[in-house]
C-alpha positions as CSV (number, residue, x, y, z in Angstrom):
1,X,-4.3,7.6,-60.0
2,X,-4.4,7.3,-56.0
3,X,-1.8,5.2,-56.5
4,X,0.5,6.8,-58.7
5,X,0.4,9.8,-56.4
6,X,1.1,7.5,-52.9
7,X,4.0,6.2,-54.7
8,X,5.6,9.9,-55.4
9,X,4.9,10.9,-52.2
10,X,6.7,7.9,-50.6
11,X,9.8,8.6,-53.2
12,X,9.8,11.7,-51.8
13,X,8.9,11.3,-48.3
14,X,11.7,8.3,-48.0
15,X,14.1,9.7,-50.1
16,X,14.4,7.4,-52.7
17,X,13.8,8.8,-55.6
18,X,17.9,8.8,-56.6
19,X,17.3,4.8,-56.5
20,X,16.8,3.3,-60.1
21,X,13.3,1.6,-60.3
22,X,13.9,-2.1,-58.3
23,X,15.8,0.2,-55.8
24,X,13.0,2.2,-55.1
25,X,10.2,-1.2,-55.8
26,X,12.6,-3.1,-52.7
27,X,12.7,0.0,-50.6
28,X,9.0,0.0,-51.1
29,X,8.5,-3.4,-49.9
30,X,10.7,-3.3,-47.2
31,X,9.0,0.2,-45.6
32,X,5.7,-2.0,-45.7
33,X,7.2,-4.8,-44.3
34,X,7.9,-2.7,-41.6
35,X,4.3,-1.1,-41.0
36,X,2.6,-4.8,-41.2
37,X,5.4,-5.9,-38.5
38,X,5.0,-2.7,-36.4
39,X,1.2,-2.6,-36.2
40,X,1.1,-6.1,-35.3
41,X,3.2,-5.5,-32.5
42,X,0.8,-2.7,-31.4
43,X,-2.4,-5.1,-32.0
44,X,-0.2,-7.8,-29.5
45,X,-2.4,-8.5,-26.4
46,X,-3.3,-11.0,-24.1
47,X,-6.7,-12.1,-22.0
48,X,-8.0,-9.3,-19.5
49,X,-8.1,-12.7,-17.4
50,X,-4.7,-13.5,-18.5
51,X,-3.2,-10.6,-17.7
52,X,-4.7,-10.6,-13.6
53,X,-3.3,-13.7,-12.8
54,X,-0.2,-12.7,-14.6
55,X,-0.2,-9.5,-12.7
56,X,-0.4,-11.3,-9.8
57,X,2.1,-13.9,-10.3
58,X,4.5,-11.3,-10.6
59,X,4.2,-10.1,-7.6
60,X,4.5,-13.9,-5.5
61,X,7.9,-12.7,-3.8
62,X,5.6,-10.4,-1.7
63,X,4.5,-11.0,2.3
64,X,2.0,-13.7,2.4
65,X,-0.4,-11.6,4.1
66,X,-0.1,-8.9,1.4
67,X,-0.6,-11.5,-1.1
68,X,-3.8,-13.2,0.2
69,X,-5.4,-9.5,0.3
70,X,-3.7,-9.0,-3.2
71,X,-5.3,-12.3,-4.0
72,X,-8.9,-11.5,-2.4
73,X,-9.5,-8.8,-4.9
74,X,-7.9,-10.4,-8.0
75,X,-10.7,-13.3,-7.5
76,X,-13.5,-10.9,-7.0
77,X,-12.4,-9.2,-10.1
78,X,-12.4,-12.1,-12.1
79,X,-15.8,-13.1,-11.1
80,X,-17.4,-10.8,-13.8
81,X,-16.9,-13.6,-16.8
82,X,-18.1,-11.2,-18.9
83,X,-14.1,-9.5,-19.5
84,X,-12.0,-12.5,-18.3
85,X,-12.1,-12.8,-22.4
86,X,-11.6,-9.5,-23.6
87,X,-8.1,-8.4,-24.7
88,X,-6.1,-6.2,-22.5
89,X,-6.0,-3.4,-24.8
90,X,-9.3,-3.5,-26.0
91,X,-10.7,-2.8,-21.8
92,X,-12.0,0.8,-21.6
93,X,-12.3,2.8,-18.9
94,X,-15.9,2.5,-19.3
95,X,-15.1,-1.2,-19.1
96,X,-13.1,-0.4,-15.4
97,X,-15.9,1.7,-14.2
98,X,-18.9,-0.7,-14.6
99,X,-16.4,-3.6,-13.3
100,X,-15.7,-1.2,-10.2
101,X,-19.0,-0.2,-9.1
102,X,-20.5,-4.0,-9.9
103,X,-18.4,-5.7,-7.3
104,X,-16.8,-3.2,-5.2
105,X,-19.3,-0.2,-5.3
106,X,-20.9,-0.8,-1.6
107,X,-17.7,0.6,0.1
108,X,-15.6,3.6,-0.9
109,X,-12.6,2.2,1.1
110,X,-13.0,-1.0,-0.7
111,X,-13.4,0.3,-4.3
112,X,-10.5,2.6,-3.9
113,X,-8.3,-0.6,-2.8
114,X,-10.1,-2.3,-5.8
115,X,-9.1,0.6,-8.2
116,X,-6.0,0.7,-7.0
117,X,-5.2,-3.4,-7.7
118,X,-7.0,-3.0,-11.1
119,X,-4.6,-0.1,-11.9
120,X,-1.5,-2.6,-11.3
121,X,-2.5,-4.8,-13.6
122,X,-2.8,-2.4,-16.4
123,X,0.3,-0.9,-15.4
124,X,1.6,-4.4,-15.7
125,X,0.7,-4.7,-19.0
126,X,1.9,-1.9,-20.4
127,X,5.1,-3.0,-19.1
128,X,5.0,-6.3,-21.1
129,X,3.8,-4.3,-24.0
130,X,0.4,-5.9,-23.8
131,X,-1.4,-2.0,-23.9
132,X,-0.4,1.3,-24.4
133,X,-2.5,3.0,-21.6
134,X,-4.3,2.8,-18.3
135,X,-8.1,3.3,-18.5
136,X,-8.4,3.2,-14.8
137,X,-7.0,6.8,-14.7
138,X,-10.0,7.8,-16.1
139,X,-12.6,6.2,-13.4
140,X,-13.4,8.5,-10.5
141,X,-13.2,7.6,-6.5
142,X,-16.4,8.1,-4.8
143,X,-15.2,10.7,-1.8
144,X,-14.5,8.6,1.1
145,X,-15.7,10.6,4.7
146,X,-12.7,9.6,7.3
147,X,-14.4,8.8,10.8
148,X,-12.2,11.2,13.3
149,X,-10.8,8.9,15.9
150,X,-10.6,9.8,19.3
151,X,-7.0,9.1,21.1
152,X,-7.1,7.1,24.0
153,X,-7.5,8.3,27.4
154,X,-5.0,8.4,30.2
155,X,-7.2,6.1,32.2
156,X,-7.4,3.8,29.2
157,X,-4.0,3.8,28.6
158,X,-3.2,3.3,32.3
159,X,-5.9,0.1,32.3
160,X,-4.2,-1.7,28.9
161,X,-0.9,-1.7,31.2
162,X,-2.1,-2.5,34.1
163,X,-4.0,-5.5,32.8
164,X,-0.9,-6.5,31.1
165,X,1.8,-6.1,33.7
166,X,-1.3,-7.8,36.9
167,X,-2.7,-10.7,34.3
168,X,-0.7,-13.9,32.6
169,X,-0.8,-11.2,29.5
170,X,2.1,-9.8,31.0
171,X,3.8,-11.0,27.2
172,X,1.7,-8.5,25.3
173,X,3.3,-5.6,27.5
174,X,6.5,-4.7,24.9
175,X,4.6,-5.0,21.9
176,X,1.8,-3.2,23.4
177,X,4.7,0.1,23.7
178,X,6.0,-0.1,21.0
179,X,2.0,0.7,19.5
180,X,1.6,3.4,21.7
181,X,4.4,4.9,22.7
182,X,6.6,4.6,19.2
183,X,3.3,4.6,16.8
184,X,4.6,0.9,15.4
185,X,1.6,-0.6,12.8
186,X,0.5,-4.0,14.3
187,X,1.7,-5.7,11.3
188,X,4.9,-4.8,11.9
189,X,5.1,-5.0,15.6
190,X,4.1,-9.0,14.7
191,X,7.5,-9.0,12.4
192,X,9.7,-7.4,15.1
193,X,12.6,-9.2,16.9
194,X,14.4,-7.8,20.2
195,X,17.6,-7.1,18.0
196,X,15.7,-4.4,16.5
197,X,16.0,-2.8,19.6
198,X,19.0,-0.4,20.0
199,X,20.0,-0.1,23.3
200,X,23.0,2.0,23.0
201,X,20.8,4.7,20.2
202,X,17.5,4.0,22.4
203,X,15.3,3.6,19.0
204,X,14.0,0.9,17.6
205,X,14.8,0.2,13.9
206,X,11.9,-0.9,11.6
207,X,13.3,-2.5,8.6
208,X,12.0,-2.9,5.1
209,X,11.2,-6.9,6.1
210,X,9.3,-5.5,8.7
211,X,7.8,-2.6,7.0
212,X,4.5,-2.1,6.1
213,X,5.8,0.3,2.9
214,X,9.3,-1.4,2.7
215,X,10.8,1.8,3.4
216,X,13.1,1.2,6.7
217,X,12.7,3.9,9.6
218,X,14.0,4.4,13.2
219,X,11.8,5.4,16.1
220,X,13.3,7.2,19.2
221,X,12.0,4.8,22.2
222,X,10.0,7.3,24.5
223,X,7.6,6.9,27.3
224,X,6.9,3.1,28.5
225,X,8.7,2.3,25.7
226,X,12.0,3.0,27.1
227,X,11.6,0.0,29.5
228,X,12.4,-2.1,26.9
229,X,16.0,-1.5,27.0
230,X,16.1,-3.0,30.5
231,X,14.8,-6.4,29.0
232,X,17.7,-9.2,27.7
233,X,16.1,-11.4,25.7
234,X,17.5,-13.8,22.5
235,X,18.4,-11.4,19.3
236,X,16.2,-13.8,16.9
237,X,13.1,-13.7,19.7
238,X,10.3,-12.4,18.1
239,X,9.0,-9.4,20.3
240,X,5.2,-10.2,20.3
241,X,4.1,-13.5,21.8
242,X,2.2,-15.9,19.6
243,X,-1.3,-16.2,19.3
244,X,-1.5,-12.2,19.1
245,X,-4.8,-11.7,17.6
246,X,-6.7,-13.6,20.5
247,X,-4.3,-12.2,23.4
248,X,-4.6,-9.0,21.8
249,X,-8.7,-9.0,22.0
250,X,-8.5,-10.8,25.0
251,X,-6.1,-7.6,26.5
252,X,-9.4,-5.5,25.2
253,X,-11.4,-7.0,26.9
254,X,-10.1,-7.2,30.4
255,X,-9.1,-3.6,30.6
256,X,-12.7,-2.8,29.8
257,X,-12.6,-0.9,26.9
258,X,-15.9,-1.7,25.2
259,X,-15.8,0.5,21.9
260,X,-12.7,-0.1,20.3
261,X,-11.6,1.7,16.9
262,X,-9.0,0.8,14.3
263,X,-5.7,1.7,15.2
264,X,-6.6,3.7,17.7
265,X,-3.1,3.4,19.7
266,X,-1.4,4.5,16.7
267,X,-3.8,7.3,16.3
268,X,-3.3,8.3,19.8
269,X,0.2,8.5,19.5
270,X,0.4,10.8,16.5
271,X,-1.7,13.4,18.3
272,X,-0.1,13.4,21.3
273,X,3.3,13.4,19.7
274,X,2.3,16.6,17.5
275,X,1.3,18.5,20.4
276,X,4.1,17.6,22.0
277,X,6.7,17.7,19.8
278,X,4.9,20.4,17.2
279,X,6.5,18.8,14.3
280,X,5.0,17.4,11.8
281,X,7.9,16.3,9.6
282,X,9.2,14.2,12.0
283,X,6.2,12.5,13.0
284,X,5.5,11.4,9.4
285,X,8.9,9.9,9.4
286,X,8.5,8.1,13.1
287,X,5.1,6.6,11.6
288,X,6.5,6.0,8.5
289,X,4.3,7.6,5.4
290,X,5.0,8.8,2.4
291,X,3.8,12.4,2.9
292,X,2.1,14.3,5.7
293,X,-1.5,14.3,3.8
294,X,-3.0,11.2,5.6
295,X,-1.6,12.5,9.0
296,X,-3.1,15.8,8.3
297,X,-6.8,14.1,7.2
298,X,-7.4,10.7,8.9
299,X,-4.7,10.8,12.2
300,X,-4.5,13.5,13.8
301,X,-7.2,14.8,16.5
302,X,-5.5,17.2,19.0
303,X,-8.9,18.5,20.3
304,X,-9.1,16.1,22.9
305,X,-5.3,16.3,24.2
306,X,-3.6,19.2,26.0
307,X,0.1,19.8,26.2
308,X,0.4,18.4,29.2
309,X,-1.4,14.8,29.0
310,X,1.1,14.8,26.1
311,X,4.6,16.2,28.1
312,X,3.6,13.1,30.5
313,X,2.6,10.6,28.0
314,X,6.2,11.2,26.7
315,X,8.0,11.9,30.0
């Protein structure tokens, strides 16, 4: 009887019922056909394992440094055996959330970065139809407390020159402006070369090979910075000198500054450039970010700079 009555509501539902009886019999068939073909199609998946490395893989034509941290995480995901079997689509987010806070819950910096990578790879896979949604959404960042940096003092600032331009580090001194004086990330400083400086527009121009975000910018040469126009060196040159990390904490060193924080020049140059310049717009688009939010939580500390250790900084 069940029967009987799915059948007239599929006559009717598919409009069929003006076939004669194999019309509607084929019809039939071919409707189910369908449904077996489409819901296997759904079921389709791959290995949560699988999927990772794929994940990864597509992303190879990226910087190597960007890949080994890409990589770093990918293995310490894979470490719980537990889900390298699992199919894709089967992973909850209660799944992500005990994954998360098993190998990455001792940091909130790192399990955000974590959370992040392990969203990619879901993303990934919906892409190549492996899932149909991202349970990472649903897992919640611990709150992460942003230490407030303290800019750099003019006596610090005059020591980090002085050691360069009185020492045999005298080749850290134009990469060393273009941190403070033009806000450049180290990484891309590294991937720099003197024909990115624009003598004639007095900026240098950051492009996507050399950007940290890929998004190209150009940053008005101000301050000490401007004494790199006066150099002539070889277009292809790179800017920094080789060996950076140990000349760099070798420069540290010798100027005496003992308690050294993460990107502290570039810090120090967005707070002196907002109270100096009083604009926040353009400072996000000097330094590069993708909104003012991280400039307005993490970089900027204007309560140990007045406006005229700033007019100077940029004179």
């Amino acid at each position: 009887m069940d029967i009987m009555r799915l059948f007239v509501e599929f006559t009717e539902e598919a409009s069929v019922a003006q076939f004669d009886k194999e019309g509607i019999i084929n019809a039939f068939r071919r409707i189910i056909r369908m449904g077996i073909n489409t819901a296997a199609e759904q079921e389709r998946s791959v290995s949560f394992e699988y999927a990772v490395k794929e994940s990864l893989r597509a992303r190879r034509h990226r910087r190597p440094s960007t890949m080994a941290d890409l990589r770093s995480y990918t293995n310490r995901i894979l470490r719980s055996q537990q889900y390298c079997d699992v199919s894709l689509r089967s992973m909850t987010s209660d799944h992500c959330y005990k994954l998360l806070h098993g190998y990455f819950g001792y940091s909130p910096h790192v399990f955000r970065k974590a959370k992040a990578v392990l969203h990619s790879v879901f993303s990934y896979g919906i892409r190549r139809g492996w899932c149909q949604s991202n349970p990472v959404k649903a897992v919640e960042s611990p709150p992460v407390y942003e230490e407030r940096i303290v800019p750099l003092s003019g006596a610090q600032i005059r020591a980090i020159t002085r050691t360069c331009r009185e020492t045999d580090l005298i080749s850290m001194l134009p990469a060393t402006w273009l941190l403070l004086y033009c806000g450049v990330r180290p990484g891309e400083v590294r991937r720099l070369r003197w024909r990115d400086i624009d003598r004639r527009e007095k900026v240098v121009y950051i492009e996507g090979r050399a950007s940290k975000t890929g998004g190209p910018r150009a940053v008005p040469l101000r301050g000490g910075a401007k004494e790199l126009l006066e150099y002539r060196r070889p277009p292809n040159e790179y800017i920094a000198p080789r060996n950076w990390t140990r000349l760099w904490k070798r420069l540290r060193q010798r100027a005496g500054i003992k308690c050294w924080q993460r990107d502290v020049m570039r810090h120090t140059f967005a707070s002196l450039h907002l109270k100096r310049f009083h604009n926040l717009i353009q400072l996000q688009e000097e330094m590069g970010h993708r909104d003012c939010n991280l400039l307005r939580t993490r970089y900027l500390n204007v309560r140990h700079v007045s406006s005229s250790t700033a007019r100077r900084f940029f004179a």
